[in-house]
PAVEXFI-454560 format. One record per residue (C-alpha): residue in one letter; chain; z, y, x. Coordinates in nm, 4 decimals. Each point is the difference from the previous one (the first is absolute). Example, Ala and Ser with C-alpha at 12.3 -4.5 7.8 and 13.67 -1.06 7.14 Angstrom:
NODE code unit       c3       c2       c1
NODE    A    A   0.7800  -0.4500   1.2300
NODE    S    A  -0.0660   0.3440   0.1370
This chain:
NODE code unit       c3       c2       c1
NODE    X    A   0.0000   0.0000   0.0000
NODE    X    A  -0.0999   0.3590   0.0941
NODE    X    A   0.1375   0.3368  -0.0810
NODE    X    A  -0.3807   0.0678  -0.1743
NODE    X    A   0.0582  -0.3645  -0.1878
NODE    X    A   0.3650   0.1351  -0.1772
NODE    X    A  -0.0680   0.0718  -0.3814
NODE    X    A   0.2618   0.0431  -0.3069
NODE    X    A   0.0544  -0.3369  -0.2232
NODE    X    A  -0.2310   0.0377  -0.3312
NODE    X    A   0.1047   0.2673  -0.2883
NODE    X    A   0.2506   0.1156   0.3076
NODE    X    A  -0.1719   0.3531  -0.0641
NODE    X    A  -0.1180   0.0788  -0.3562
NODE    X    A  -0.3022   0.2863  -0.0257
NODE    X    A   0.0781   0.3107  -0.1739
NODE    X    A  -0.1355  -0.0219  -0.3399
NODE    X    A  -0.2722   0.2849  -0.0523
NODE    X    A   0.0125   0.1158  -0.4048
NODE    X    A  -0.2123   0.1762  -0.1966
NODE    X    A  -0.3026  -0.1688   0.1901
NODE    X    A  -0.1151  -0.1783  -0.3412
NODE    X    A   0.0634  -0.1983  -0.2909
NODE    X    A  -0.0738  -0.3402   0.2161
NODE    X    A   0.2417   0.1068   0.2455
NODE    X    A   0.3137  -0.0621  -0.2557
NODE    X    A   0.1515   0.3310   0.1084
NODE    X    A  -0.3197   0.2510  -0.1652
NODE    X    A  -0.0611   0.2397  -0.2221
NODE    X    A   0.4266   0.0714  -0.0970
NODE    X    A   0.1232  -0.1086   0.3815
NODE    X    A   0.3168  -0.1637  -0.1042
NODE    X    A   0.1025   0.2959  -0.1652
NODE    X    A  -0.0015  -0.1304  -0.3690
NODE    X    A  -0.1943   0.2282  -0.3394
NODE    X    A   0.0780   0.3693   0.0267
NODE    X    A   0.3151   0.1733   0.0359
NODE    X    A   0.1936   0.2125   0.2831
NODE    X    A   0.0476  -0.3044   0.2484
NODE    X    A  -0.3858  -0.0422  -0.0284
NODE    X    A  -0.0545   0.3408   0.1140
NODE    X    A   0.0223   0.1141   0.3550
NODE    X    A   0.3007   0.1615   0.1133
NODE    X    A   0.3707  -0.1965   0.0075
NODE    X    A   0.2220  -0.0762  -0.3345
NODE    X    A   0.3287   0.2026  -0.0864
NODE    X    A   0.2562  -0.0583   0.2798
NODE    X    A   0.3160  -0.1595  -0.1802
NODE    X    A  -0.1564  -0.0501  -0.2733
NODE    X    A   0.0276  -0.3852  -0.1624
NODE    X    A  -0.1964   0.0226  -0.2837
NODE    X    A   0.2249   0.1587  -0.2457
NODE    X    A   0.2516  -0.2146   0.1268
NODE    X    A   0.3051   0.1880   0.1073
NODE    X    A  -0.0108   0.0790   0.3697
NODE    X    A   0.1933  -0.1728   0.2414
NODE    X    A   0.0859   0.4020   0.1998
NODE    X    A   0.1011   0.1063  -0.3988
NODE    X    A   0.2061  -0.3772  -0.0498
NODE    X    A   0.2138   0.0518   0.2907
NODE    X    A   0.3499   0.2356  -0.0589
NODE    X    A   0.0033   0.3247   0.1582
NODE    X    A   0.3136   0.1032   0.1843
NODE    X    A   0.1031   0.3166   0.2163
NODE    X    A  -0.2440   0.2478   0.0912
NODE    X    A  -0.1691   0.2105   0.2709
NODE    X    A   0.1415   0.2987   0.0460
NODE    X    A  -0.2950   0.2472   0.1767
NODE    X    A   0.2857   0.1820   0.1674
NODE    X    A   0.1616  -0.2905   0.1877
NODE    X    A   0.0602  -0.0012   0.4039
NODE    X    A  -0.1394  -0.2836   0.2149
NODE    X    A   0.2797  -0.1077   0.2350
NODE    X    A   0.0164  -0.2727   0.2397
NODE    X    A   0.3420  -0.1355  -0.0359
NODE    X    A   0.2249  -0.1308   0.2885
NODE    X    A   0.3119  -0.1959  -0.0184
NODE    X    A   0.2474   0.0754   0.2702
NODE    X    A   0.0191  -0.3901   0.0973
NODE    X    A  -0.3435   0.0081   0.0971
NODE    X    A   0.0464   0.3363   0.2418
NODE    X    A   0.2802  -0.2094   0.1229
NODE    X    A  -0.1612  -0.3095   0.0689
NODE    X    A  -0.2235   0.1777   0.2016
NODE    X    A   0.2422   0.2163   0.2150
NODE    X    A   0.1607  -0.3327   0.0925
NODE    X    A  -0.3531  -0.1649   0.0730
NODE    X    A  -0.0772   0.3187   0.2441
NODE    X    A  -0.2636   0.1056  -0.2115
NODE    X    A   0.0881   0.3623  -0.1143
NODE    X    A   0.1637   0.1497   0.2904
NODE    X    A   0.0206   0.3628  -0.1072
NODE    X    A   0.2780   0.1638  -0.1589
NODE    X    A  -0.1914   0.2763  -0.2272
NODE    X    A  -0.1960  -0.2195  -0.2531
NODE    X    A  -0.2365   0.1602  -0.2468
NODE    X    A  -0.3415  -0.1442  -0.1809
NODE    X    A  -0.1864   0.0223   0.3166
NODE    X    A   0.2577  -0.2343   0.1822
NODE    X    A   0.0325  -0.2462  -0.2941
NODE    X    A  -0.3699  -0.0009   0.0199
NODE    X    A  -0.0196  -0.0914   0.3411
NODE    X    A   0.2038  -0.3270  -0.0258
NODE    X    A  -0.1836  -0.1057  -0.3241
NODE    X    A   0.2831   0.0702  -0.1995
NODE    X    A  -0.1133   0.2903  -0.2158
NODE    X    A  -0.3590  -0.0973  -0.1548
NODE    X    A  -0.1239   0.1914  -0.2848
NODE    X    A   0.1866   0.3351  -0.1039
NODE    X    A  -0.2049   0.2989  -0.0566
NODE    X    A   0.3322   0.1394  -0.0814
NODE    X    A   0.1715  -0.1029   0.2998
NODE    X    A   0.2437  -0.2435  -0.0039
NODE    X    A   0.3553  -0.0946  -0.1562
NODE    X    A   0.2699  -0.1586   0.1230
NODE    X    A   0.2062  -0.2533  -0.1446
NODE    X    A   0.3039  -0.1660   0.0688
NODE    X    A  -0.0137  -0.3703  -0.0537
NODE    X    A   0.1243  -0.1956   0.3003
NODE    X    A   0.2053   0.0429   0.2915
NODE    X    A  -0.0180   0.2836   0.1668
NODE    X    A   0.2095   0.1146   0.3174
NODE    X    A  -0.2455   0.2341   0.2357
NODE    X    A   0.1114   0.3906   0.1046
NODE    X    A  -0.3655   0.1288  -0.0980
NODE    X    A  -0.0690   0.3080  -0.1660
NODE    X    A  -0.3071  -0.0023  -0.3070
NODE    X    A  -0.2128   0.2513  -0.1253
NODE    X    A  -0.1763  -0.0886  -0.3101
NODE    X    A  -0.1228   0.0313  -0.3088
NODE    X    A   0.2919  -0.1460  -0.2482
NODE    X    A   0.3199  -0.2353   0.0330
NODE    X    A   0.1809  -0.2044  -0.2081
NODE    X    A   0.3587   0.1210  -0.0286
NODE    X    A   0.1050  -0.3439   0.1415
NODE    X    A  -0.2055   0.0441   0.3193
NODE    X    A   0.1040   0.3268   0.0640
NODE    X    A   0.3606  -0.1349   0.0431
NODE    X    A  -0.0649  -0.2649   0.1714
NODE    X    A  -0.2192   0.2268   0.2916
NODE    X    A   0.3372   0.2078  -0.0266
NODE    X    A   0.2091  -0.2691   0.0409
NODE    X    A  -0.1648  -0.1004   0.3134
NODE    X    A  -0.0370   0.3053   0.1407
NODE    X    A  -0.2956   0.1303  -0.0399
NODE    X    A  -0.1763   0.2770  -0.2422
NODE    X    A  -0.3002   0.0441  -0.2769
NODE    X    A  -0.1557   0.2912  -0.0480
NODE    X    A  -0.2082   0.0612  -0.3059
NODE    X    A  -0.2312   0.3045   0.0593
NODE    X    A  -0.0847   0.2464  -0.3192
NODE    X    A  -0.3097  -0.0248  -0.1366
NODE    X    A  -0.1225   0.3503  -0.0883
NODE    X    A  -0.2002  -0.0649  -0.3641
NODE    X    A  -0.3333   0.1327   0.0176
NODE    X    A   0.0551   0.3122  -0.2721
NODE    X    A   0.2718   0.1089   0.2783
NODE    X    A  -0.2844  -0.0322   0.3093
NODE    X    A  -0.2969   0.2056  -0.2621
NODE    X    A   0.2565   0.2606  -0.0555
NODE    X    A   0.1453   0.0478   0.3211
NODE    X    A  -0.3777   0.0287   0.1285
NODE    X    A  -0.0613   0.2731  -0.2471
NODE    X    A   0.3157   0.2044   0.0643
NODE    X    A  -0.1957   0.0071   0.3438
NODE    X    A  -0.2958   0.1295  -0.0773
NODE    X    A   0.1265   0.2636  -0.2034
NODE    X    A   0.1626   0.1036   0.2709
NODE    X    A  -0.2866   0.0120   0.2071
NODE    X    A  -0.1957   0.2054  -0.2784
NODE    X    A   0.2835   0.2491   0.0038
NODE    X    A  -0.0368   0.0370   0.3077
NODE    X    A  -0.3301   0.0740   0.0361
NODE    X    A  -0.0004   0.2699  -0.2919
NODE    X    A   0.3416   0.1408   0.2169
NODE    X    A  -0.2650   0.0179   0.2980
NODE    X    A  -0.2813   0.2009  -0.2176
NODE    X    A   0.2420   0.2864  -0.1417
């Protein structure tokens, strides 16, 4: 036997079946598609729809919902931050998002990240993030250490605070003209 002799076994391989090619061909003139109607036209059917049957997205209970305002955090339990002090893995003493980031700790959290205080937890490190649980503040006190939870300045605050200075530079310029 040759590589040029190898074939697939019989019926291994079916052909594509070509419609609309004839009445003879078994697949002509309605192409599998049945007598008239939207699923014999081109184009795709209703999605989730079963035929008047009631959905299976409609059938299933809704709970909770999505609230447009909510922050993305990446949370962090203190036993993991521990785990890796004592494995040598996060060696500073300052941790923040970037840090947490670094050791593969903090993935996600386009609102930074939250800290959490499930586990043991006995490290002298000092945080600065986004949020903490009440419970993981203590227990970074406990040990030692600090968190630091910077303000967020809302962004009515920032448009305002920009337009106080530009009014300022307007007055200024009609000071310069009298």
């Amino acid at each position: 036997m040759k590589l040029n002799d190898i074939k697939d076994n019989d019926g291994a391989r079916k052909g594509r079946m070509r419609v609309g090619r004839g009445i003879g061909s078994g697949k002509g003139k309605t192409a599998g598609r049945g007598q008239k109607g939207a699923k014999a036209r081109s184009g795709v059917a209703i999605n989730g729809f079963e035929g008047g049957q009631m959905p299976l997205h409609m059938r299933i209970p809704k709970r909770g919902f999505n609230n447009p305002n909510g922050k993305d955090y990446a949370e962090v339990n203190l036993g993991m931050i521990q785990k890796l002090v004592d494995a040598g893995k996060l060696t500073a003493t300052d941790i923040d998002h970037a840090a947490l980031q670094a050791v593969g700790l903090a993935r996600g959290g386009k609102n930074g990240v939250r800290l959490l205080g499930k586990g043991e937890f006995s490290a002298k490190l000092s945080f600065t993030v986004a949020g903490a649980s009440k419970g993981a503040i203590e227990a970074v006190e406990k040990a030692g250490g600090s968190v630091t939870i910077p303000e967020i300045v809302p962004a009515a605050d920032k448009h305002a605070a920009k337009h106080r200075s530009v009014q300022k530079v307007i007055a200024a310029k009609k000071a310069g003209k009298a």
